[in-house]
VEXLUMVO-95159 format. One record per residue (C-alpha): z, x, y; residue in three letters. Coordinates in pm, 1 decimal, padded with zeros to 6 digits. Layout:
REM VEXLUMVO-95159
[r [Z X Y] ALA]
...
This chain:
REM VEXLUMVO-95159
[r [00000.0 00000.0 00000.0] UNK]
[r [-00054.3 00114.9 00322.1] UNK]
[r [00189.8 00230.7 00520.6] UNK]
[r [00156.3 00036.1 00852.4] UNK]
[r [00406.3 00021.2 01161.3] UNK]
[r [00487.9 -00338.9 01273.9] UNK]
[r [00576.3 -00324.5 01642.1] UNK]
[r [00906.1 -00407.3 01722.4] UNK]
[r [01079.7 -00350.8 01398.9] UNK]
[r [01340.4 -00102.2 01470.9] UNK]
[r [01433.3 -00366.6 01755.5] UNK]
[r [01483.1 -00636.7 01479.6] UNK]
[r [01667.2 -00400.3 01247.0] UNK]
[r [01909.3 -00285.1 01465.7] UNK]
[r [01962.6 -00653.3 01616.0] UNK]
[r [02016.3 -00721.1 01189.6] UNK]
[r [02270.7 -00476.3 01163.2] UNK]
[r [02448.8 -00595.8 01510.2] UNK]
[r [02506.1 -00937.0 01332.1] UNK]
[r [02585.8 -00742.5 01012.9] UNK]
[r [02885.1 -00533.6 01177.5] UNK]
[r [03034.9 -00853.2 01337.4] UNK]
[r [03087.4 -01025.6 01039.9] UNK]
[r [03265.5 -00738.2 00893.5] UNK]
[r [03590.4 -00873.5 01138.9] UNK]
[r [03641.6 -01211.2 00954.6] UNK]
[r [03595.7 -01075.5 00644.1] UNK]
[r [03803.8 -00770.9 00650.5] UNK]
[r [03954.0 -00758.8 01026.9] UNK]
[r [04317.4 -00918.0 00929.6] UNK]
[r [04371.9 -00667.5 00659.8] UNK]
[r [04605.3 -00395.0 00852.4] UNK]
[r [04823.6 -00692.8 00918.5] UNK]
[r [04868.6 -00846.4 00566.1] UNK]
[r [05244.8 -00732.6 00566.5] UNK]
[r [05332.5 -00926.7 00893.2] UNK]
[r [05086.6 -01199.9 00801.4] UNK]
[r [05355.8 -01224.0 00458.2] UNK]
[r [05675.4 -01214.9 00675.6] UNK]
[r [05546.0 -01487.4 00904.8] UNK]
[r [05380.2 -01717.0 00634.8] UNK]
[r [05639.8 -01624.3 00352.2] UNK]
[r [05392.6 -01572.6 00103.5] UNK]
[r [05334.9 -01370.5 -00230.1] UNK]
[r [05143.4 -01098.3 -00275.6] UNK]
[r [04937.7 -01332.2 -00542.4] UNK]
[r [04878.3 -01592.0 -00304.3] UNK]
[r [04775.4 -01300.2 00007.8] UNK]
[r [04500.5 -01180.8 -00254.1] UNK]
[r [04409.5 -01523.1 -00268.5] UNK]
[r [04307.6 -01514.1 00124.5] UNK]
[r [04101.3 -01252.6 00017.5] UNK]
[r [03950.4 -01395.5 -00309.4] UNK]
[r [03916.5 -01731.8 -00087.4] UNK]
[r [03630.1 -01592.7 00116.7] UNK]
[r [03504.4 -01417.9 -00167.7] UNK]
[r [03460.3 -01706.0 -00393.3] UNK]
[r [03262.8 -01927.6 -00146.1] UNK]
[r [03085.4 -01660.0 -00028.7] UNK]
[r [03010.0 -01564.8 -00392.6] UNK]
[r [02888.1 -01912.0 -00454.0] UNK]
[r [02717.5 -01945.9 -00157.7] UNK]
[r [02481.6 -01637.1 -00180.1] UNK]
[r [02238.9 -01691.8 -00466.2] UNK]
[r [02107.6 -01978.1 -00302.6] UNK]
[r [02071.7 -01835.7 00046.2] UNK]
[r [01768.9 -01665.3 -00052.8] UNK]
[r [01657.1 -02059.1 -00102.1] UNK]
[r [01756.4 -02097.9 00244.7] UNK]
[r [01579.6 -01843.0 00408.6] UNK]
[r [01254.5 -01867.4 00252.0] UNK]
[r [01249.2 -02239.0 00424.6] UNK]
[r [01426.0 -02135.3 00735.0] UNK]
[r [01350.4 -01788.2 00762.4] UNK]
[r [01613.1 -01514.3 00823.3] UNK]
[r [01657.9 -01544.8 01198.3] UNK]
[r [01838.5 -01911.1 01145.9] UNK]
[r [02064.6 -01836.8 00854.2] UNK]
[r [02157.9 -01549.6 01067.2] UNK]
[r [02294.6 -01769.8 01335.4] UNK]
[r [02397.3 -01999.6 01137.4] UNK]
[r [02649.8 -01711.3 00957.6] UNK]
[r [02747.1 -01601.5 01277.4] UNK]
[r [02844.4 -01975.3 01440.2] UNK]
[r [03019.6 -02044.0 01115.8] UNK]
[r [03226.2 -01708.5 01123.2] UNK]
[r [03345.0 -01727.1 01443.8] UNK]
[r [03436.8 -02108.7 01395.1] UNK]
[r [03681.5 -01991.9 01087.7] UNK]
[r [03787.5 -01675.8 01239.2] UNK]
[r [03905.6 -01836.7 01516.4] UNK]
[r [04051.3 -02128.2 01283.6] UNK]
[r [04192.0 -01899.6 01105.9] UNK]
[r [04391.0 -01758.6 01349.4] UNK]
[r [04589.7 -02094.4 01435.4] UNK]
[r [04622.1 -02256.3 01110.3] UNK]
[r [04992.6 -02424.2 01032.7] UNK]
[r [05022.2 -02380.2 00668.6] UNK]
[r [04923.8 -02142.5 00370.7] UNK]
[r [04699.2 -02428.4 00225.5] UNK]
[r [04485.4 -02448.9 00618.5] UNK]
[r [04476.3 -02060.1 00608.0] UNK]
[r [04301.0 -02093.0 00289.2] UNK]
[r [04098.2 -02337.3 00398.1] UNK]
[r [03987.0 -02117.5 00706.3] UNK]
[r [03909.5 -01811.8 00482.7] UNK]
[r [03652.0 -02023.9 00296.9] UNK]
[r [03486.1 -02121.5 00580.6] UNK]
[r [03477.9 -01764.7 00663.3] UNK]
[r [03338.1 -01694.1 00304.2] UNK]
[r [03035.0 -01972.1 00396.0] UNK]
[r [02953.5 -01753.6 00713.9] UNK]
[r [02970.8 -01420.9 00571.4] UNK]
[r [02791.2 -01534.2 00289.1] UNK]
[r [02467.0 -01598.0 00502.0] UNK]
[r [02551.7 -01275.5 00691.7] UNK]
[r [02511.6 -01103.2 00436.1] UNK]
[r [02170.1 -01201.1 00281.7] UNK]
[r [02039.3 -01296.2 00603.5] UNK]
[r [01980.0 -00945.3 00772.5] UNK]
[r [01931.3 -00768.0 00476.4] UNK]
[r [01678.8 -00951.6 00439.2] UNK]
[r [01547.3 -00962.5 00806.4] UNK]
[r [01554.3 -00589.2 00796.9] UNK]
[r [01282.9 -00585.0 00462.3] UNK]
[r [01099.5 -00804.5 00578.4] UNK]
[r [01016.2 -00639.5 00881.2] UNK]
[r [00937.9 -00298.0 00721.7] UNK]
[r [00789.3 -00384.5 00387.0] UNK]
[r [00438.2 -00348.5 00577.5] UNK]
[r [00522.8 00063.5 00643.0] UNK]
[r [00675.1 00137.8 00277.9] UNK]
[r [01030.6 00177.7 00445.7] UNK]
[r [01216.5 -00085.1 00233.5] UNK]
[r [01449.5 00217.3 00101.9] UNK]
[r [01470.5 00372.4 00478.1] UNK]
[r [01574.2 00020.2 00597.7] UNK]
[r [01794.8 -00045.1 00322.4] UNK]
[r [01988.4 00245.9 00395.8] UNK]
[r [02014.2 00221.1 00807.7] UNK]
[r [02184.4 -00154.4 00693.8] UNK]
[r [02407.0 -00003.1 00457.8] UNK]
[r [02553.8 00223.9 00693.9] UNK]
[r [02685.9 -00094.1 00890.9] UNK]
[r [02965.3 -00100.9 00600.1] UNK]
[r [03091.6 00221.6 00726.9] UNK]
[r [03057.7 00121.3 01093.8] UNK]
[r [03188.8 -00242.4 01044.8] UNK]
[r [03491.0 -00117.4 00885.6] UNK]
[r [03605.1 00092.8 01121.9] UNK]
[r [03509.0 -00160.4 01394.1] UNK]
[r [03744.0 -00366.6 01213.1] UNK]
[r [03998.6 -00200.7 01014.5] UNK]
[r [04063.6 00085.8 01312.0] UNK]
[r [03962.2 -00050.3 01624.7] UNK]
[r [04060.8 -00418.9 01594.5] UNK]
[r [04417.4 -00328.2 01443.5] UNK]
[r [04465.1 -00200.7 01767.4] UNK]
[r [04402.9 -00506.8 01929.9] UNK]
[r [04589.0 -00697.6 01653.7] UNK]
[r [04913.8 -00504.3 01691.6] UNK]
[r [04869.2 -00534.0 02068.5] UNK]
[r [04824.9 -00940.1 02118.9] UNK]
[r [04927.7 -01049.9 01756.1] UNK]
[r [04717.0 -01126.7 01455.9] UNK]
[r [04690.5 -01500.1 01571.1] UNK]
[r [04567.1 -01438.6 01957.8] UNK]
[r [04375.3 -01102.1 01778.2] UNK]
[r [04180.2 -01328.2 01542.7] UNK]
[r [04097.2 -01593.2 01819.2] UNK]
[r [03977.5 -01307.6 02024.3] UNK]
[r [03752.0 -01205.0 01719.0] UNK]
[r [03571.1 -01558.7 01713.6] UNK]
[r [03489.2 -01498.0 02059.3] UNK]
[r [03341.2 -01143.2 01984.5] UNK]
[r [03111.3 -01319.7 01719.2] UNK]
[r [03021.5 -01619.0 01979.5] UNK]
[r [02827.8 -01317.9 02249.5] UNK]
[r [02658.7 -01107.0 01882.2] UNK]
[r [02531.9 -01542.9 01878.4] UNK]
[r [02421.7 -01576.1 02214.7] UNK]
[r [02237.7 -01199.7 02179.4] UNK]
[r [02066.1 -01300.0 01838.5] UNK]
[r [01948.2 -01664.0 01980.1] UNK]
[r [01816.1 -01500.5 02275.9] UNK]
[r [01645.2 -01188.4 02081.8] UNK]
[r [01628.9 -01200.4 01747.1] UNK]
[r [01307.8 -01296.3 01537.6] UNK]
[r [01075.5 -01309.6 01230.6] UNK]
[r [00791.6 -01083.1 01178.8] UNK]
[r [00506.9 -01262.2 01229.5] UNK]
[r [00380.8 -01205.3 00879.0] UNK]
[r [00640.6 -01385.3 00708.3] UNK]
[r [00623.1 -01685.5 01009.2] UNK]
[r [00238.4 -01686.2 00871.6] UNK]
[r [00324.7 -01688.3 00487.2] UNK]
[r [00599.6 -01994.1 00594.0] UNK]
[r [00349.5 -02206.6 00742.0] UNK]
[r [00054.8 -02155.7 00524.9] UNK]
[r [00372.0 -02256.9 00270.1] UNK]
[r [00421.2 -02556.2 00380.0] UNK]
[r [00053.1 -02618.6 00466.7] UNK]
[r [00000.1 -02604.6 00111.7] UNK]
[r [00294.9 -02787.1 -00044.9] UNK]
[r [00391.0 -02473.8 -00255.0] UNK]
[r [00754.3 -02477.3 -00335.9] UNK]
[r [00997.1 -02206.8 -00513.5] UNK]
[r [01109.6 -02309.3 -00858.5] UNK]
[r [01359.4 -02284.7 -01114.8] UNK]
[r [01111.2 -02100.4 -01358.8] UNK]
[r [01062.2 -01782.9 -01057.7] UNK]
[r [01434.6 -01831.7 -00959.7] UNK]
[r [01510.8 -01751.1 -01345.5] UNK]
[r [01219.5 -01463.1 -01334.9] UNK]
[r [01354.6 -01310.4 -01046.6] UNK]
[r [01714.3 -01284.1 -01162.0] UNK]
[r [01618.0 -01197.6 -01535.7] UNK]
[r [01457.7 -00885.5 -01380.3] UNK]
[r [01536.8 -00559.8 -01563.3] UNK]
[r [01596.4 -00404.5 -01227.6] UNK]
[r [01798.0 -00704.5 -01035.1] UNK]
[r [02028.6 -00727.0 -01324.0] UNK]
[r [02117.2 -00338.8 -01304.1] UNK]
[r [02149.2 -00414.0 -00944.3] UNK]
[r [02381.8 -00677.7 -00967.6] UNK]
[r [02571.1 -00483.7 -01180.9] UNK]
[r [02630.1 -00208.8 -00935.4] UNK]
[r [02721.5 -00434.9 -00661.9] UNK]
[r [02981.3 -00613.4 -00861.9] UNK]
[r [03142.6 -00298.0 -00940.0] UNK]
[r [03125.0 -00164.3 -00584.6] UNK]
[r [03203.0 -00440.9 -00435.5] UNK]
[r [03497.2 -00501.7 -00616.4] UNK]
[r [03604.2 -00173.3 -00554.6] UNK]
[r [03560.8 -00195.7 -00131.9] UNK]
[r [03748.2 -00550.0 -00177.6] UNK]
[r [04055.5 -00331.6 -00347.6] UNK]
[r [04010.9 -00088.5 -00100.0] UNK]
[r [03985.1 -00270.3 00214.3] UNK]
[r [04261.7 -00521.6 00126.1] UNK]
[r [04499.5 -00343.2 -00098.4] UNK]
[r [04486.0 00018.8 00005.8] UNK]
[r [04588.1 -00016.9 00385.3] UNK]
[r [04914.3 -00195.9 00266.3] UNK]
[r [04991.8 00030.3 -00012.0] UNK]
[r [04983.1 00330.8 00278.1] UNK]
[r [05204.5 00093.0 00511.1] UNK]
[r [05444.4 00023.4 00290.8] UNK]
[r [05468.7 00279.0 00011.9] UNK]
[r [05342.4 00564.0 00240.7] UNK]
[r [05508.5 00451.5 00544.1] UNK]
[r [05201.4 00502.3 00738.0] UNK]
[r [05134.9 00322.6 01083.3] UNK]
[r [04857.5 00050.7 01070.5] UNK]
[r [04641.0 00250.6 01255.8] UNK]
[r [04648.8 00552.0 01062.8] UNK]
[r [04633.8 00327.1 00740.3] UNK]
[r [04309.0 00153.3 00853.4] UNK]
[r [04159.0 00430.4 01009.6] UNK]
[r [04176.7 00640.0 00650.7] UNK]
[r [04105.6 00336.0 00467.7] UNK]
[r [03727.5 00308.1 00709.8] UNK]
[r [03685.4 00668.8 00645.2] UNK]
[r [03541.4 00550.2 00292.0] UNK]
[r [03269.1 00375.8 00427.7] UNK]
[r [03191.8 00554.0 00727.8] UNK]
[r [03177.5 00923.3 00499.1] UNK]
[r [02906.7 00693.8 00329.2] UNK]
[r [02700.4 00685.6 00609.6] UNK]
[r [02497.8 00970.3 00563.0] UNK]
[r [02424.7 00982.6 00205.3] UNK]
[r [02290.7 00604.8 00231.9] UNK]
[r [02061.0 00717.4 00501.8] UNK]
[r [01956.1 01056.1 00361.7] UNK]
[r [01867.9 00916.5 -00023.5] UNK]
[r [01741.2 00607.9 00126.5] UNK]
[r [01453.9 00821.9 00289.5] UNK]
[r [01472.4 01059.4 -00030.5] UNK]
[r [01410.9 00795.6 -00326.8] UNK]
[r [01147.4 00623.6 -00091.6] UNK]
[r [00944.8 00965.9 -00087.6] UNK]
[r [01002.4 01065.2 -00460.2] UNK]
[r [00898.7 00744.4 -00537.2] UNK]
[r [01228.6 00703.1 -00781.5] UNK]
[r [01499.7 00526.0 -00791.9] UNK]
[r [01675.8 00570.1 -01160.9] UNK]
[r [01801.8 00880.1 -01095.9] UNK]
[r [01997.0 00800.7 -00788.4] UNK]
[r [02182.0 00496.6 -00925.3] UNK]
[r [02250.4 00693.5 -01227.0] UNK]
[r [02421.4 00996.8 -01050.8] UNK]
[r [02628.7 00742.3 -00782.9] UNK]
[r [02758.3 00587.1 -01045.4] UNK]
[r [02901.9 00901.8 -01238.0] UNK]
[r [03057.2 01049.5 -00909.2] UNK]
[r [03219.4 00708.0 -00825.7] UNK]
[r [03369.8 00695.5 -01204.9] UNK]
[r [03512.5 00995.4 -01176.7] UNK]
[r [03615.4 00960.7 -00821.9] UNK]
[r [03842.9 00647.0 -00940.3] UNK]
[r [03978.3 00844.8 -01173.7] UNK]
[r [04135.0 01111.9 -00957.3] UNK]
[r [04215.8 00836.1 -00710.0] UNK]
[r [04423.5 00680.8 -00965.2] UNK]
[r [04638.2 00961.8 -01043.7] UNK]
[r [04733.7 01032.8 -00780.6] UNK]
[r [04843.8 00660.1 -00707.7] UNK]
[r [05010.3 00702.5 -00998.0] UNK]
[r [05225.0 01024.3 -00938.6] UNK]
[r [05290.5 00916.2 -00542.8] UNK]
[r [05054.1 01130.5 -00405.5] UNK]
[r [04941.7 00963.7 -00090.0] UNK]
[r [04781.9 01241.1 00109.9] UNK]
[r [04542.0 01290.3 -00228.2] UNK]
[r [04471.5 00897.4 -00228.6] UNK]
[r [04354.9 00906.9 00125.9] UNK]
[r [04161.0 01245.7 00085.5] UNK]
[r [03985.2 01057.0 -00244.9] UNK]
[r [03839.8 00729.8 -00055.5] UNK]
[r [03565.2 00846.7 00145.2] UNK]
[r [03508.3 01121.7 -00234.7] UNK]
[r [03478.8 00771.8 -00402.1] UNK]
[r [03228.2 00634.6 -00061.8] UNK]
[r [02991.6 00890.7 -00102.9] UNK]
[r [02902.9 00768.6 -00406.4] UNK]
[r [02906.6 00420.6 -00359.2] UNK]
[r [02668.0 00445.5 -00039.5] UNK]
[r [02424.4 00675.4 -00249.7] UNK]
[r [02342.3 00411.1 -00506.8] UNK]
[r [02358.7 00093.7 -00314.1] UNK]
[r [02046.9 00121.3 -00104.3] UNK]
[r [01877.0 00206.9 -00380.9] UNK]
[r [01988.1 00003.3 -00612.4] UNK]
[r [01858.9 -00287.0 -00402.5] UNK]
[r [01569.9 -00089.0 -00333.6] UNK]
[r [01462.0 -00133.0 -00678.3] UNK]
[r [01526.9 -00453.4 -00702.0] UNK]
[r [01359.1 -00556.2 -00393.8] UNK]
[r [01046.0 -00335.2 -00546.0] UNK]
[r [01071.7 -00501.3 -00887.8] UNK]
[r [01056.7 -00874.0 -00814.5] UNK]
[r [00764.4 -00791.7 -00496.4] UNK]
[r [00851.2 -00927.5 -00138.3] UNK]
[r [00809.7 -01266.3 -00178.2] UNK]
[r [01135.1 -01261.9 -00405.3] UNK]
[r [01307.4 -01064.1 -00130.6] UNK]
[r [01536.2 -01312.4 00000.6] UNK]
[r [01579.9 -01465.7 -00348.7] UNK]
[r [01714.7 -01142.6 -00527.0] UNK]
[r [01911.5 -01017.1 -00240.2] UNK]
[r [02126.7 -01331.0 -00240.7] UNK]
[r [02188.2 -01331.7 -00630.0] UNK]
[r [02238.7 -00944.2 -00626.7] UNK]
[r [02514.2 -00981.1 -00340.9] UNK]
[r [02635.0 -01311.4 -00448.0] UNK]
[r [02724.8 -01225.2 -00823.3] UNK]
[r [02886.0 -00888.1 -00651.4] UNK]
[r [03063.0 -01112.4 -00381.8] UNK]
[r [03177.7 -01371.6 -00669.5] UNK]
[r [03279.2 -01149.0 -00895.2] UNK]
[r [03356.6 -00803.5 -00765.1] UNK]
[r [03497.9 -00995.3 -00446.5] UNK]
[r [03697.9 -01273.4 -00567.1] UNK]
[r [03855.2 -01150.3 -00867.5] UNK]
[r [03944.0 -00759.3 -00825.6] UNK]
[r [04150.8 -00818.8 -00514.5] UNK]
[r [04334.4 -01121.2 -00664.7] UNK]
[r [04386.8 -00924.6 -00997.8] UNK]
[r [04516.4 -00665.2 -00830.3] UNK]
[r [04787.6 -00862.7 -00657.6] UNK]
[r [04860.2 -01043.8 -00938.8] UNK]
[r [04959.4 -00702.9 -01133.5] UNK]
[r [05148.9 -00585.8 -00812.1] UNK]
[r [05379.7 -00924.9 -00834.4] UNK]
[r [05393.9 -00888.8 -01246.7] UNK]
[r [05471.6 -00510.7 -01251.8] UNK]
[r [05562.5 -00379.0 -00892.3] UNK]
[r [05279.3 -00103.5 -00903.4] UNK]
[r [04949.4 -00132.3 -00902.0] UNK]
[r [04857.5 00131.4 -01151.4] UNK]
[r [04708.2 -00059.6 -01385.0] UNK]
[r [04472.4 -00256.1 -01185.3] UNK]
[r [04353.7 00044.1 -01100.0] UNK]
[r [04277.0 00200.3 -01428.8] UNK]
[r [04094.2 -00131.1 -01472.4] UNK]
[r [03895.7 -00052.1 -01222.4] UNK]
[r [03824.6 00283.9 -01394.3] UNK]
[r [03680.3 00090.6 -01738.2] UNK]
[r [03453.3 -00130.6 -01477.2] UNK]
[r [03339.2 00119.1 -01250.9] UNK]
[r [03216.0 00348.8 -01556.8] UNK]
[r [03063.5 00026.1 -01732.9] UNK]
[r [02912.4 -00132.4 -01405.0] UNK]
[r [02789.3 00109.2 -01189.9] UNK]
[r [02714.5 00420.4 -01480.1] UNK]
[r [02605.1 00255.8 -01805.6] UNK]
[r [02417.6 -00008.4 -01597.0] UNK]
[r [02221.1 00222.9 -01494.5] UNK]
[r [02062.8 00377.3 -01774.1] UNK]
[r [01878.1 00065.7 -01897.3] UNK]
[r [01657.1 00044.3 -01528.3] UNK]
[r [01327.3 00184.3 -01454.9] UNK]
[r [01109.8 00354.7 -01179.1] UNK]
[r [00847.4 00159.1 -01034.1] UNK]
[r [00524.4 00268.2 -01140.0] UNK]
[r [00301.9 00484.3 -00922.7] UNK]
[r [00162.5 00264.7 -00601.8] UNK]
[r [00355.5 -00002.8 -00695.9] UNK]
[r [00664.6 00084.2 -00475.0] UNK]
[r [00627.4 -00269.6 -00303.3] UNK]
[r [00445.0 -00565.1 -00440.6] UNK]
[r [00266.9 -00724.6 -00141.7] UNK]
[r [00375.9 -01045.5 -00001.9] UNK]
[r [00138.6 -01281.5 -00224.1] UNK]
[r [00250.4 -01112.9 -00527.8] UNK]
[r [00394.4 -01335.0 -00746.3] UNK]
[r [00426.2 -01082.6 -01087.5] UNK]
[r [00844.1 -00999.4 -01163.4] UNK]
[r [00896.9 -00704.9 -01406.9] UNK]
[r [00998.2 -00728.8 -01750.5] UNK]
């Protein structure tokens, strides 16, 4: 395919990973206050993971049929639509009068972040499948993990601990409400995929349940969604769990404990960029996925020792170790996928690769893991579980994908063949 610059992408993409970032504070922003969120609320451990697995199961459930969404309203909408949604939980979320409204909230939240997150990943494609750059793309978006984290596990605990986590939160609706205004007043479709949408619905042609089942039977979407469940698990545990193990078992500040705790995305930054551009010039993608997940297996490991034996300076030092990997295989993981199923499947493998991660990684390692905290008082052993998934997910998985073949990095929009 030819490579062909589309004028105005890197305007689009960067607009994508704008919205991206933001919703990065509903999902994760409370987390550095999860201890005073227990004292004022007076609840478990159990039910905080619940918040947590709230959003996460919603989300999860909401994702493989976003892809549905945007191929009949195109990205640009769900995008807003995430983004009003957000910003109507987070700030719901932040004046809630019970445990059972707070719950409520975080689902909402889930509903929003679920768009937000298929929405400008798949903006971002779709905008620089004409030049070959899928992998390139993939990897500028990833690196919005790293800078949305520290957006809102460093910087916003500062305004959290200054105004509260209730006024804090509000404020954080309002943040999402001008990224809304921006995107409405910016942010577009290329006007390929406007052309494909009308000549759609010229034509009558609708998306079925036999290509839904294609796309997601894929060799290469299943190895993704294996991946993501095991990485996203893994951030959930680390972005919820791991800033209040450092407060309260480390005695560390919240700062200090969310700053460390971003440091494992934002380390990730360059190696998503860098192998993004890499695997899109060797033309492979195997290799990668392969190799990320070793290094995050054995990451875990280490990580896990020294939870076990106290030592807290090793635990922080091991994050962004245990980052590096995960940002190396993620963009091309999805990548491959993306390549696999050709573009007009973007949108539809995107939201079940995400949403099985979201649903599963999301919602269940997080509430595991304070499950085992309130059974045992340690959370050892929800980390060695993590071990036997990460090793299983993200390692094994990734034996049984392939390389595209040679010119075939990127079906074109019209194609309609999914890989066996």
């Amino acid at each position: 395919m030819e490579n062909t610059k589309v004028k105005g992408q890197w305007t689009m993409l960067w607009l994508s990973y704008l919205a991206l970032v933001g919703c990065f504070l509903p999902y994760i922003g409370y987390s550095t206050q999860i201890t005073q969120i227990m004292k004022d609320t007076s609840i478990t451990y159990a039910q905080t993971g619940m918040l947590a697995s709230a959003t996460a199961l919603v989300g999860g459930l909401t994702l493989p049929f976003v892809g549905v969404l945007v191929d009949k309203w195109g990205a640009r909408n769900v995008i807003l639509w995430g983004l009003l949604i957000s910003a109507v939980g987070q700030i719901l979320f932040a004046y809630m009068p019970s445990y059972a409204t707070l719950v409520f909230s975080r689902a909402l939240i889930g509903l929003g972040v679920g768009l937000l997150f298929v929405g400008p990943y798949t903006m971002a494609a779709q905008w620089f499948e004409r030049s070959n750059g899928v992998g390139s793309a993939m990897g500028v978006m990833f690196t919005s993990d790293g800078i949305g984290t520290v957006f809102s596990l460093y910087l916003f605990s500062y305004v959290l601990t200054a105004v509260g986590w209730k006024n804090g939160s509000a404020l954080g609706g309002i943040f999402l409400i001008v990224i809304l205004i921006i995107s409405f007043l910016v942010l577009k479709n290329p006007p390929h995929i406007t052309d494909r949408q009308n000549s759609v619905k010229e034509s009558g042609e609708k998306f079925n349940l036999k290509d839904y089942l294609k796309v997601i039977g894929d060799r290469n979407v299943i190895v993704a969604s294996a991946f993501f469940i095991g990485e996203w698990g893994l951030y959930a545990v680390i972005a919820y769990w791991v800033p209040t193990i450092l407060i309260e078992d480390a005695g560390w500040s919240e700062g200090l404990a969310g700053f460390l705790t971003s440091l494992y995305v934002l380390v990730g930054i360059v190696p998503s960029i860098i192998l993004g551009l890499v695997s899109d010039k060797m033309g492979k993608r195997k290799p990668f996925i392969i190799l990320a997940g070793l290094w995050m297996t054995l990451t875990v490991i280490i990580l896990t020792i020294a939870l076990a034996n106290g030592s807290y300076g090793l635990v922080a030092f091991m994050m962004p170790l245990v980052g590096i990997g995960v940002y190396s295989g993620m963009p091309v993981a999805l990548a491959s996928a993306v390549e696999s199923v050709g573009t007009k499947y973007v949108a539809t493998a995107n939201g079940f690769i995400l949403g099985i991660g979201f649903l599963v990684g999301g919602f269940l390692y997080p509430y595991i893991m304070g499950y085992i905290k309130d059974a045992t008082g340690a959370y050892t052993i929800g980390f060695i579980g993590i071990i036997v998934a990460t090793f299983i997910l993200n390692f094994a998985a990734g034996l049984v994908g392939r390389d595209p073949k040679k010119n075939e990095n990127m079906k074109t929009t019209d194609d309609v063949v999914i890989q066996s």
